[in-house]
N, C-alpha and C positions, 0 to 999 in steps of 0.2 A: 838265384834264390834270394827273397829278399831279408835285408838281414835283421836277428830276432827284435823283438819291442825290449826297451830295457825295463827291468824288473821294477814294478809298482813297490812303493816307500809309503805305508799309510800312517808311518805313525808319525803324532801333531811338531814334533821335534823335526824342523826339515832344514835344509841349506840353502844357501841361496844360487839358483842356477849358475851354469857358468855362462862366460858371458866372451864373444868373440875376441878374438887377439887384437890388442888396442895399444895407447900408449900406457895405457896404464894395466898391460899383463903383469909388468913385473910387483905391482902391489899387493903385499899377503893381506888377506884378511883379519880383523880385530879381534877376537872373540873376548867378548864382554863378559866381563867378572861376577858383575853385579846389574839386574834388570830394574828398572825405575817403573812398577805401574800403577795405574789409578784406578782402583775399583767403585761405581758409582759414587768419582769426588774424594775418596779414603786413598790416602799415598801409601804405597810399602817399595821398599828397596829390597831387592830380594838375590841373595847368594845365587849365582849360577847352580852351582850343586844341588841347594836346594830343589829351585826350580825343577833341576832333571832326576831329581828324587819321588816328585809327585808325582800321585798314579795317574794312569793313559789318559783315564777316563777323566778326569779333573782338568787335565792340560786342554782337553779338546774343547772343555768349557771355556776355559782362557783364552783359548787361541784357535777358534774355528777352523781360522785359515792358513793356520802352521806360525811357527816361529823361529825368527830367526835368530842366532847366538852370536852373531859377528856384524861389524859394522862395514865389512863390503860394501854395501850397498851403497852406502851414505857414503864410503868415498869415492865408489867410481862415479854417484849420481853430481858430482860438485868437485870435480876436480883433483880428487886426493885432496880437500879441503876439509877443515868443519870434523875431523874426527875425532875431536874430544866435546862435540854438541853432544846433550842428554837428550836419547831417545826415551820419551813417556810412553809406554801402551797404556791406552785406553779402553778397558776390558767392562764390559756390562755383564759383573757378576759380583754377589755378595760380599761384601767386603768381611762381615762377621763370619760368615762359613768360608772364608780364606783363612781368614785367621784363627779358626777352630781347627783346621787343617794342619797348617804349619808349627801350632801349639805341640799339636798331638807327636806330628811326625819327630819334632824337635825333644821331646820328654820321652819318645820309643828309641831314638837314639842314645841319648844320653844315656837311658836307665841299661842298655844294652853294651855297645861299648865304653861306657866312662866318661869321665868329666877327669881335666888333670887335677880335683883333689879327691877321687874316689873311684874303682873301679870298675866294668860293667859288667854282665853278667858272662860276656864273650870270654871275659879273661880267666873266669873258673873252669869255660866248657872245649876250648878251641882244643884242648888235647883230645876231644872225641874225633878232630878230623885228622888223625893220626893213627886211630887203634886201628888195627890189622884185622881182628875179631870184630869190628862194627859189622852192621848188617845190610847196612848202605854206605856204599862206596862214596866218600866224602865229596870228589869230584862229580856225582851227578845229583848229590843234596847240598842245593844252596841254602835249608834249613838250619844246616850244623854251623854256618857262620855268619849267616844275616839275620838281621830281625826280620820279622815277616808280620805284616798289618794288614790282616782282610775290609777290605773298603768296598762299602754298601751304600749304595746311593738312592733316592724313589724321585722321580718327578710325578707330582698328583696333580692334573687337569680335573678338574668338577663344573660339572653343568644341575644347574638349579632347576628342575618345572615343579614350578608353584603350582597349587590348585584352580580351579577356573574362578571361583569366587574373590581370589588378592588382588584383584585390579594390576597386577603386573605382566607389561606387554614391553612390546618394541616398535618402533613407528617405519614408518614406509623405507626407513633409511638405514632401519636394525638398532636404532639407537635406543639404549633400555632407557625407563624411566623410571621412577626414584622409587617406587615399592617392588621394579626386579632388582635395582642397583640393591638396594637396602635387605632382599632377599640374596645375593651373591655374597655380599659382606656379613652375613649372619651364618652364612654355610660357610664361607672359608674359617670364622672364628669355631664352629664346631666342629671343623676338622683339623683345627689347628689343634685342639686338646686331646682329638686321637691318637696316642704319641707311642702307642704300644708297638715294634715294628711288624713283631708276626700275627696281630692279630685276623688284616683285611684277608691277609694270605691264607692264613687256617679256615678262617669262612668261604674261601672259594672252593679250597682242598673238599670240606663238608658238603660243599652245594654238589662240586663235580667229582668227586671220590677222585680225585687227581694224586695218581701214586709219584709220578714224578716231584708234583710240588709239595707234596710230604717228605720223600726223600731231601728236598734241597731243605729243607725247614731244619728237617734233623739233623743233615752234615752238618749246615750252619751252627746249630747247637752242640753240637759235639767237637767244633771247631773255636769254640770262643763265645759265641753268645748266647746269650740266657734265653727260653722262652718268655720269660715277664719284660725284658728287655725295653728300653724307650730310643730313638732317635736321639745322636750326641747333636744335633742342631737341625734344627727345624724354622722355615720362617715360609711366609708368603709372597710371591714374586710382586712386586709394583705393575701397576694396572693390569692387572692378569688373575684370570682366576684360576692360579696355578701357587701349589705349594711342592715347596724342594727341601729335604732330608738328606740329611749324612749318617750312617752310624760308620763307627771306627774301633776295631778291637784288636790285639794282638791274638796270632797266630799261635792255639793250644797244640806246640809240636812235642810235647810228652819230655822233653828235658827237662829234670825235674832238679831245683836247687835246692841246697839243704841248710837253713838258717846259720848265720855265721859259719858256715865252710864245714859243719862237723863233720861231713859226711862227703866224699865224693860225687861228682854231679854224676846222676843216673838216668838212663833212657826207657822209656816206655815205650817199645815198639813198636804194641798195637794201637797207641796213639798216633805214634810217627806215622804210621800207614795210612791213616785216616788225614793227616793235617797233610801228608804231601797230594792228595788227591785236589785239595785246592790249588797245587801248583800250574794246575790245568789253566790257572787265570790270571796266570802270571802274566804279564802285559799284552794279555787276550781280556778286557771285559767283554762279559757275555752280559747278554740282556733280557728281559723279561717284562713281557705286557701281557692285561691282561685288565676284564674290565668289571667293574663292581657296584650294587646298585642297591640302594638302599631307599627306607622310608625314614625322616627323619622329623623330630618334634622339635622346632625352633621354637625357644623360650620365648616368652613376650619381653618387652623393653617396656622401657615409662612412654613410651609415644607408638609401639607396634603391639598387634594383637602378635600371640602362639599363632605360630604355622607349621603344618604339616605339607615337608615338600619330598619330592622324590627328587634324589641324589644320586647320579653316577658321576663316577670317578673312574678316569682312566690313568692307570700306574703302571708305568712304568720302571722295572728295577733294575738298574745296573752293579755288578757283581766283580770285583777284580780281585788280585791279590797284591802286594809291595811289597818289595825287600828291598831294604834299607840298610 
């Protein structure tokens, strides 16, 4: 019988294989503290912890093709030499939405466990994972002791057809010329201001009576975000006609504090119920496509006429949970 396949590893955090018995078996691996990367040109040094704090869905951005925490590699590729050389990654991703990321994650920590001169909210609530009388068993709610950050993600792909009368084409070789270039760059800017995150979704909900994605719209809001809501970052990819969004909010898990300590921390259960139902994506993002299509009136400029073009967008949303 041949023997079983060993168990697939998907998520972006990986090791580095092992590697046949050599002279250099007896060398333990490095594992690195602090990661050196460079996002399009922008340096950040970044805590290990950190790093393995950020959601699935964001590492995979970072690191397509997995990443490694130890300098293995670099010593057995050189001899057991060279390892204290600084490895740089070199990541082609937004430097400003890393760092709206890291902002975030670092101010949900803090505000939850403390700071050594001030305490966080953990330190009023951790005796719920003690009561006898709780209603969830503390060991299978990681809500009672981590903070929890629902992470929303949209990639927006948009394709421009211009009217037949705008003189914009593409030549034998697909190359746009400068009234569809200038037609691409006038749609990504009116989509840039569409900043509302539920709105494209409710419009589809209405075109297709889609119970499902009313459903998710709702939890969503009853989990933390508002329906008037905007995107915490939003930008346009470089030569691409593609825009990428983050929104980021803590997890509404019905523990309720009560200004200056007056009152004992209290739970809301019929929230709890509701807020552990996002536990489903806990380092499972799930994702969501889906495609939207619109007529749009581009403003005229001092050098373009208004144009009326037809807009679809394909969006894509990815949906996770963090505990931190």
């Amino acid at each position: 019988m041949a023997a079983a396949a060993p168990p697939m590893n998907n998520s972006p955090i990986t090791q580095v294989s092992q590697v046949q018995p050599s002279a250099h078996a007896g060398l333990q691996p490095q594992l690195l503290t602090r990661l050196s990367l460079e996002l399009r040109g922008k340096r950040f040094d970044v805590d290990r912890e950190t790093i393995m704090n950020l959601p699935e869905s964001v590492l995979l951005c970072l690191f397509p093709n997995g990443l490694v925490l130890s300098r293995q590699s670099v010593a057995l590729s050189e001899g057991g030499e060279g390892e204290e050389e600084e490895e740089v990654y070199a990541i082609d991703f937004d430097p400003d939405c890393f760092q709206f990321v890291l902002t975030f994650f670092k101010n949900a920590s803090e505000a939850f466990y403390g700071t050594p001169n001030s305490p966080g909210l953990y330190n009023a609530q951790q005796h719920l994972m003690f009561e006898s009388n709780t209603e969830y068993h503390p060991g299978s709610n990681p809500l009672l002791s981590k903070q929890a950050i629902i992470v929303l993600r949209e990639e927006l792909e948009y394709f421009s057809i211009p009217p037949n009368d705008a003189g914009a084409a593409t030549d034998a070789n697909g190359i746009a010329n400068e009234e569809m270039l200038d037609i691409k760059r006038r749609s990504g800017e009116y989509l840039m201001e569409k900043k509302n995150i539920f709105t494209a979704l409710q419009r589809n909900v209405n075109k297709e009576n889609n119970v499902a994605e009313q459903h998710l719209i709702d939890m969503l809001c009853m989990s933390g975000f508002d329906r008037e809501d905007e995107w915490g970052y939003r930008a346009l990819e470089p030569m691409r006609c593609c825009i990428s969004s983050i929104a980021l909010v803590l997890l509404k898990t019905g523990i309720m504090h009560h200004p200056n300590g007056e009152r004992p921390v209290e739970v809301d259960y019929t929230q709890m119920t509701t807020a552990q139902k996002l536990l489903l994506f806990w380092r499972k993002p799930a994702r969501k496509c889906w495609w939207d299509g619109i007529d749009v009136e581009l403003p005229a400029t001092d050098s373009k006429p208004a144009r009326t073009v037809k807009l679809w967008a394909r969006r894509v949303w990815t949906l996770e949970l963090s505990l931190v």
